[in-house]
C-alpha positions in Angstrom: 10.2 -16.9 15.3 6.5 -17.2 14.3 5.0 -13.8 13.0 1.8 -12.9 12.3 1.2 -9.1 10.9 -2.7 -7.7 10.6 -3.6 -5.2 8.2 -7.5 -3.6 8.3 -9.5 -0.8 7.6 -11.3 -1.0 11.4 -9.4 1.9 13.3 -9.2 1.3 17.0 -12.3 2.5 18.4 -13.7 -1.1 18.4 -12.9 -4.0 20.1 -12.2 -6.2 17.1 -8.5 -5.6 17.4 -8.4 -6.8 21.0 -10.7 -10.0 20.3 -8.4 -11.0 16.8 -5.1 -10.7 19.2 -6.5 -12.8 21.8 -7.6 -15.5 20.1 -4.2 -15.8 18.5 -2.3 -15.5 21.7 -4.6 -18.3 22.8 -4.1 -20.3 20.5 0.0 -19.5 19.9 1.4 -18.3 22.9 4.8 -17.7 21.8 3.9 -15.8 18.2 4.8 -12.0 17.5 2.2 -9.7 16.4 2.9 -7.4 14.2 0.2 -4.9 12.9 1.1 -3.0 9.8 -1.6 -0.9 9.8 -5.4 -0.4 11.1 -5.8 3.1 10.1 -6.4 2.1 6.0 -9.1 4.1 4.6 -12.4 2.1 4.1 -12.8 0.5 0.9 -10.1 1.9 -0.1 -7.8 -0.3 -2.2 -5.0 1.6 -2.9 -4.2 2.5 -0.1 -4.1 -1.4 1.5 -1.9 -2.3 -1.7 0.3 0.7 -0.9 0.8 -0.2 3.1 1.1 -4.3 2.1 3.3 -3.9 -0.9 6.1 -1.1 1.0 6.5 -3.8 4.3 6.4 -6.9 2.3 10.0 -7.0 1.7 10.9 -6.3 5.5 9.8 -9.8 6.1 11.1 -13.0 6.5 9.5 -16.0 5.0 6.9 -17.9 6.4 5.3 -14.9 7.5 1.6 -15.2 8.0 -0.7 -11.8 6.8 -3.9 -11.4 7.6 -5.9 -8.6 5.6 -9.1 -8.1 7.6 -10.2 -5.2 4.3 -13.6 -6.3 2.4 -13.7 -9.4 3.5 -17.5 -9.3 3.7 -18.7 -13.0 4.7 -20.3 -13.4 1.0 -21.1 -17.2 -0.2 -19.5 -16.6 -3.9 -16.2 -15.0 -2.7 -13.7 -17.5 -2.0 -11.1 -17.2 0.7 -7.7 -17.4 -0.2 -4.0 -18.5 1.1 -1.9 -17.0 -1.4 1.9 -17.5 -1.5 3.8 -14.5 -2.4 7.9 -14.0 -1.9 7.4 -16.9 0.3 5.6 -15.2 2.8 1.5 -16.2 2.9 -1.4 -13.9 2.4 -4.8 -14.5 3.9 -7.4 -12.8 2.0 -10.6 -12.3 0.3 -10.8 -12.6 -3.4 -11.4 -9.2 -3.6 -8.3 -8.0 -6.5 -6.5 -6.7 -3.7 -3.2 -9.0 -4.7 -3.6 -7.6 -8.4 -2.5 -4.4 -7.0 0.2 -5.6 -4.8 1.6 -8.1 -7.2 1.5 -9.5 -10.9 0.1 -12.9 -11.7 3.9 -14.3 -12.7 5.3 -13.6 -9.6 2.5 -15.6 -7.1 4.0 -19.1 -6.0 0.8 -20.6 -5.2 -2.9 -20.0 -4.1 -5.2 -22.1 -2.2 -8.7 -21.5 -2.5 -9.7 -22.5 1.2 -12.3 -25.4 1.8 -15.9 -23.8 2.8 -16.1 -26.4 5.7 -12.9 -24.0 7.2 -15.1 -20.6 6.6 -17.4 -19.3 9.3 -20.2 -17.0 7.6 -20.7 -14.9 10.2 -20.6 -11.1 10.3 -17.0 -10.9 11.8 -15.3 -13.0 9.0 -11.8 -11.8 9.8 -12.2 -12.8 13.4 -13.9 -15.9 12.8 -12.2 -17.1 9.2 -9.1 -15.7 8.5 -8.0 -15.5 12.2 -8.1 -19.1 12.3 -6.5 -20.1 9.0 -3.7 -17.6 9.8 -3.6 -19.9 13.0 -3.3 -22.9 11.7 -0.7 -21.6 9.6 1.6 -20.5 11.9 1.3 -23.9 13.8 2.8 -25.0 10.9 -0.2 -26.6 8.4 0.1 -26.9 4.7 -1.4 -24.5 3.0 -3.1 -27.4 0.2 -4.3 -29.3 3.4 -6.7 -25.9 4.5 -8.0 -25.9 0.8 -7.1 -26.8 -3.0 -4.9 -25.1 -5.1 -6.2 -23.2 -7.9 -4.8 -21.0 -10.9 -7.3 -18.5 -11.2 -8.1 -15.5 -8.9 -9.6 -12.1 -9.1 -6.6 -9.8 -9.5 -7.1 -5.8 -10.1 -5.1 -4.3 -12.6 -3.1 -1.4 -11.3 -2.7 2.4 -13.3 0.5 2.6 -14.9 2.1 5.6 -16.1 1.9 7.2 -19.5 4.9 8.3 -21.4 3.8 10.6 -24.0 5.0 9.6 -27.8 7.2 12.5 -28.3 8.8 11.9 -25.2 7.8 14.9 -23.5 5.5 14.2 -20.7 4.8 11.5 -18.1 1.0 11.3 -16.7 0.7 9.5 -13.7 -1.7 9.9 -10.7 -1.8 10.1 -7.3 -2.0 6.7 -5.6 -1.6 7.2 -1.6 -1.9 9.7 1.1 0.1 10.3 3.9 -0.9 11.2 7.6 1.1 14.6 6.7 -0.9 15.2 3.5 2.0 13.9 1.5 0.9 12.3 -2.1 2.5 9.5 -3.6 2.1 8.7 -7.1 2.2 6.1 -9.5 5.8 7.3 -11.0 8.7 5.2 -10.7 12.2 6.6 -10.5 13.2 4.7 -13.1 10.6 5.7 -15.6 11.5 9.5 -14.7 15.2 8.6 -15.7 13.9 6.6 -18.6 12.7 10.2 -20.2 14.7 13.2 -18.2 18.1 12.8 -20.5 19.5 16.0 -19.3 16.5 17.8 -20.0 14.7 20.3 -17.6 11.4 19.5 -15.9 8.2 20.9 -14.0 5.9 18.5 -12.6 2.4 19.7 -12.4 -0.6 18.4 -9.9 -3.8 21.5 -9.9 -1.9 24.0 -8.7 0.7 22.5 -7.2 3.8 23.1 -9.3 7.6 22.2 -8.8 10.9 21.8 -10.9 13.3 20.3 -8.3 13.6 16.9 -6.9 15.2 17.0 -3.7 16.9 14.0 -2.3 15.4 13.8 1.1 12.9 16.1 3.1 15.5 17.8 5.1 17.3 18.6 2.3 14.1 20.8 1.5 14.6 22.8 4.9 18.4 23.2 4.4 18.3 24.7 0.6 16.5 27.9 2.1 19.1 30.6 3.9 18.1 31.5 7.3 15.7 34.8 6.0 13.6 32.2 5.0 11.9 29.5 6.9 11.4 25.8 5.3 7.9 25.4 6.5 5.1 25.2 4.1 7.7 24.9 1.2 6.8 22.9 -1.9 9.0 19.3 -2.6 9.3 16.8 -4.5 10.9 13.5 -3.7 11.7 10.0 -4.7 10.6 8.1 -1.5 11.7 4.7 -0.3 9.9 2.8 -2.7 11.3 4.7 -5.4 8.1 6.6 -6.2 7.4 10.1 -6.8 6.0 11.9 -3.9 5.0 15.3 -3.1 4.1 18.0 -0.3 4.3 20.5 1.3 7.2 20.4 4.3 6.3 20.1 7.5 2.8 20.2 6.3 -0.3 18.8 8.8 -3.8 18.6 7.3 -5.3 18.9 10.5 -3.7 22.2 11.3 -1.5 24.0 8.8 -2.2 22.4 5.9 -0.7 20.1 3.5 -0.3 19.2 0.1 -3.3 17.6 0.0 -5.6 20.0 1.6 -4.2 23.3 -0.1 -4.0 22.0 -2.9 -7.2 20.3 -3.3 -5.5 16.8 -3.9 -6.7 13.6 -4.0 -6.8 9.8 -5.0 -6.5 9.0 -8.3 -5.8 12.6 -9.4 -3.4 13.0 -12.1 -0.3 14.4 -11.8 2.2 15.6 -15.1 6.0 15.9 -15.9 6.1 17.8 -18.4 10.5 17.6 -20.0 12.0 20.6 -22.0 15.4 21.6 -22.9 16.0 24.8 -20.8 18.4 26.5 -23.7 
């Protein structure tokens, strides 16, 4: 099966959606379309790496991505094919695999010939559209451009463990449609320093000292004289990073962790370790 999965910051108002699926139906009748998300927050990175880096192991190789996020149609930004887990990236060279990926672990990148890119304003359309085409028609990658070592990679935030041991410093690196934060902390950096001692992580206000195992094991820890909604948790998530909110939380209507709390990208968030006795 041929798959072709779009990720872009353009929402759905717009017709650009509609026009990038056509024109790969078009040309590949018989491909799946997979969007991973349009909803990404403009410009901003993290969140793209977030959304890429969680689905990337759900897929199968030869999987063709197309990231339609800052690919402005500039002269002096190459486009690029890169090769990652076998699966291959269409993308400006924007840094956006730096946050996704480290240099070691890319198998290749093409630096696509300029005779194969379309300057005009709707670049993702027009370029990467096409090479993803090609692509999944089955083209070499070397024979849409020339292979090259170097790129422009940003360099993620990593987590700070304090010398004494004591603290963790991370910050807050994507945001749920419930207000949920996810952070920058690993489980296996929090296991690297807990050694049976206590814990309270800290974010503003927003203070916890329990890890729960999954949401609803938030709701059923509370008796029945007490609802679950609006509760505080913590959680190691599916990726194995630290998240928190508020349960059952809504930023539109409620609340959440994020809008109660003042939260927001980038902001740092602290486990502090103590022995209890």
């Amino acid at each position: 099966m041929n798959i072709i999965t779009l990720t872009t910051d353009f929402g759905t108002k717009n017709y650009w959606l509609s026009a990038i699926k056509t024109k790969i139906i078009q040309a590949v009748p018989h491909v799946s379309i997979i969007d991973i998300s349009h909803d990404i927050s403009p410009y901003n990175y993290l969140e793209c790496a977030y959304v890429l880096k969680s689905c990337i192991p759900l897929h199968k190789p030869n999987t063709v991505h197309i990231i339609g996020f800052e690919a402005s149609p500039k002269p002096d930004i190459p486009i690029l094919i890169v090769q990652l887990h076998k699966q291959f990236f269409v993308v400006a060279d924007n840094g956006l695999m730096g946050l996704i990926t480290q240099k070691k672990e890319i198998e290749q990148i093409i630096s696509v010939s300029k005779q194969m890119i379309n300057q005009t304003p709707f670049i993702t359309l027009d370029t990467l559209t096409e090479i993803g085409i090609e692509l999944v028609k089955g083209k070499s990658p070397t024979s849409l451009g020339t292979i090259v070592n170097q790129i422009d990679l940003l360099t993620p935030d990593q987590p700070i463990i304090d010398p004494l041991q004591s603290k963790i410093k991370g910050s807050i690196i994507y945001i749920d449609r419930y207000g949920n934060l996810v952070t920058n902390i690993t489980q296996s950096i929090f296991r690297s320093v807990l050694n049976n001692q206590s814990f309270r992580i800290h974010a503003r206000s927003f203070v916890i000292d329990k890890i729960f195992h999954s949401y609803s094991e938030c709701a059923t820890k509370y008796n029945s004289t007490r609802s679950p909604l609006g509760s505080k948790f913590a959680i190691f998530n599916s990726n194995k990073l630290l998240e928190i909110g508020v349960y059952k939380g809504d930023p539109n209507t409620v609340g959440s962790a994020s809008s109660l709390y003042g939260l927001n990208y980038r902001d740092p968030i602290t486990i502090e370790f103590f022995n209890s006795n």
